[in-house]
C-alpha positions, -999 to +999 in steps of 0.1 A: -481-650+049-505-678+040-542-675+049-567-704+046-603-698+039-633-723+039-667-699+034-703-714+038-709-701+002-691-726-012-696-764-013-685-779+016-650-796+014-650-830+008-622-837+035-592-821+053-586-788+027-588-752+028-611-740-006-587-710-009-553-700+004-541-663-001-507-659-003-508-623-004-495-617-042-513-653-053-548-669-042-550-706-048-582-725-050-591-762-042-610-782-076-644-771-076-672-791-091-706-784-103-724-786-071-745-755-059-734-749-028-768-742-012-789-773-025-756-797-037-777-808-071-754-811-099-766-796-133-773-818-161-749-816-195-712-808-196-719-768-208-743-763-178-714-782-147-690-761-169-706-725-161-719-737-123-679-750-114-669-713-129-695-694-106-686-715-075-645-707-086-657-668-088-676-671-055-642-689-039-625-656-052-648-635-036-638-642+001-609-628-007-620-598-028-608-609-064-625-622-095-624-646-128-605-613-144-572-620-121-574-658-128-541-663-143-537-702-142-568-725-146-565-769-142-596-782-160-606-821-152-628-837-177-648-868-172-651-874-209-617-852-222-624-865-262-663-863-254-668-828-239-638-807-248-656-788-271-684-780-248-667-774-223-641-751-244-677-732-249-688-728-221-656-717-204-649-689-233-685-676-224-676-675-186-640-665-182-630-633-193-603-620-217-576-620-217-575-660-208-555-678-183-530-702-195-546-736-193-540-773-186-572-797-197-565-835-191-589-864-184-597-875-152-617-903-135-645-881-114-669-891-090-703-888-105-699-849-123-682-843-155-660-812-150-637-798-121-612-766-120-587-753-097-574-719-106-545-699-091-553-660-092-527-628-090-532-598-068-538-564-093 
C-alpha cells in the first residue's frame, strides 16, 4: 500500500511530488524548507529556518496522524555545512525529541534558504 498526500498546510510543492507518502509501517516526507506555509516568508538566521523546516516536517506528519517522536531517519541540507552546523545542531536538539533519529548532515547548494530536511517516520 502506498498513499500520497499533498495538504494545504504545507508549502506548496515546488513541482511534480507528493509532500508525504505512507507506506503503512513507514511515512516518508519530501525536503522541507523554512517557508511558512500560509505567508511563504523565510525566517531570518540559520537557528530560526532550523525550528520553522522542523514545524512544517511535524505538520507533514500530522496528515497522517504521527509526530517528530516516530521520526526515525532525518537528511539535513545545509547552505553553509562548516558555517551553521552548530546552529543548526542547536536548534534541531531543541526541536526534535529524544531519543534522536539517526542523521545524515551534508552541504548543499539551496535556492535562497539555508536549511532543508527530509525525514522518514515509523508507525508505533
Amino acid at each position: 500500500m502506498k498513499q500520497a498526500h499533498i495538504s494545504p498546510d504545507l508549502p506548496t510543492p515546488a513541482g511534480p511530488y507528493s509532500q508525504v507518502v505512507d507506506t503503512g509501517t513507514l511515512v516518508f516526507t519530501a525536503g522541507f524548507g523554512p517557508q511558512d506555509p500560509a505567508s511563504g516568508a523565510v525566517p531570518d538566521g540559520v537557528e530560526a529556518q532550523t525550528e520553522a523546516v522542523l514545524r512544517n516536517v511535524e505538520r507533514a506528519l500530522a496528515v497522517v496522524g504521527l509526530t517528530l517522536a516516530d521520526v526515525v531517519k532525518a537528511t539535513v541540507h545545509l547552505q553553509h555545512l562548516d558555517a551553521d552546523f552548530a546552529g543548526f545542531n542547536a536548534a534541531y536538539q531543541r526541536v526534535m525529541p529524544a531519543p534522536y533519529p539517526v542523521r545524515t548532515t551534508v552541504g548543499s547548494d539551496l535556492a535562497s534558504i539555508l536549511v532543508e530536511i527530509d525525514v522518514v517516520a515509523a508507525r508505533p
